[in-house]
C-alpha positions in Angstrom: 35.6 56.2 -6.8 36.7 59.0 -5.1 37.6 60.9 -8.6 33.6 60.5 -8.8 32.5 61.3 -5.6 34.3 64.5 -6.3 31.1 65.7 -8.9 28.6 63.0 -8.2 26.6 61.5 -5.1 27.9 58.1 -5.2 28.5 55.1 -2.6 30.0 51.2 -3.1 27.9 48.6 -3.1 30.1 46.2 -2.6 30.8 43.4 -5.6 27.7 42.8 -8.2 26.1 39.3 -8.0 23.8 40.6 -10.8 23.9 42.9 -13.4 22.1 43.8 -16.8 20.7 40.2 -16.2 24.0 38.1 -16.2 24.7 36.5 -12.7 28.2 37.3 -12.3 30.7 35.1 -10.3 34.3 35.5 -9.4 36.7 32.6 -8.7 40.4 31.8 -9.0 41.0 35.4 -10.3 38.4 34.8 -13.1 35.7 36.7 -13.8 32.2 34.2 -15.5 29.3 36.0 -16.5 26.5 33.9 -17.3 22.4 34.3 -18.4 21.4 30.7 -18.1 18.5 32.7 -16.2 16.8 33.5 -19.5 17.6 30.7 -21.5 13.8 28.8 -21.9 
């Protein structure tokens, strides 16, 4: 982050719930991604 800060304007957001429409959840050192929002 602070490599990046160096040349760009950039700030933490803290950790993603959502991103490029997969829900995103952490547990047990595990990383789960999931888009059962767009399954009809």
């Amino acid at each position: 982050m602070v490599t990046l800060n160096r040349k760009y304007q950039v700030r933490d957001l803290g950790e993603p719930q959502q991103f490029l429409g997969m829900s995103i959840r952490r547990e047990n050192g595990a990383i789960h991604l999931s888009q059962s929002n767009n399954v009809d």
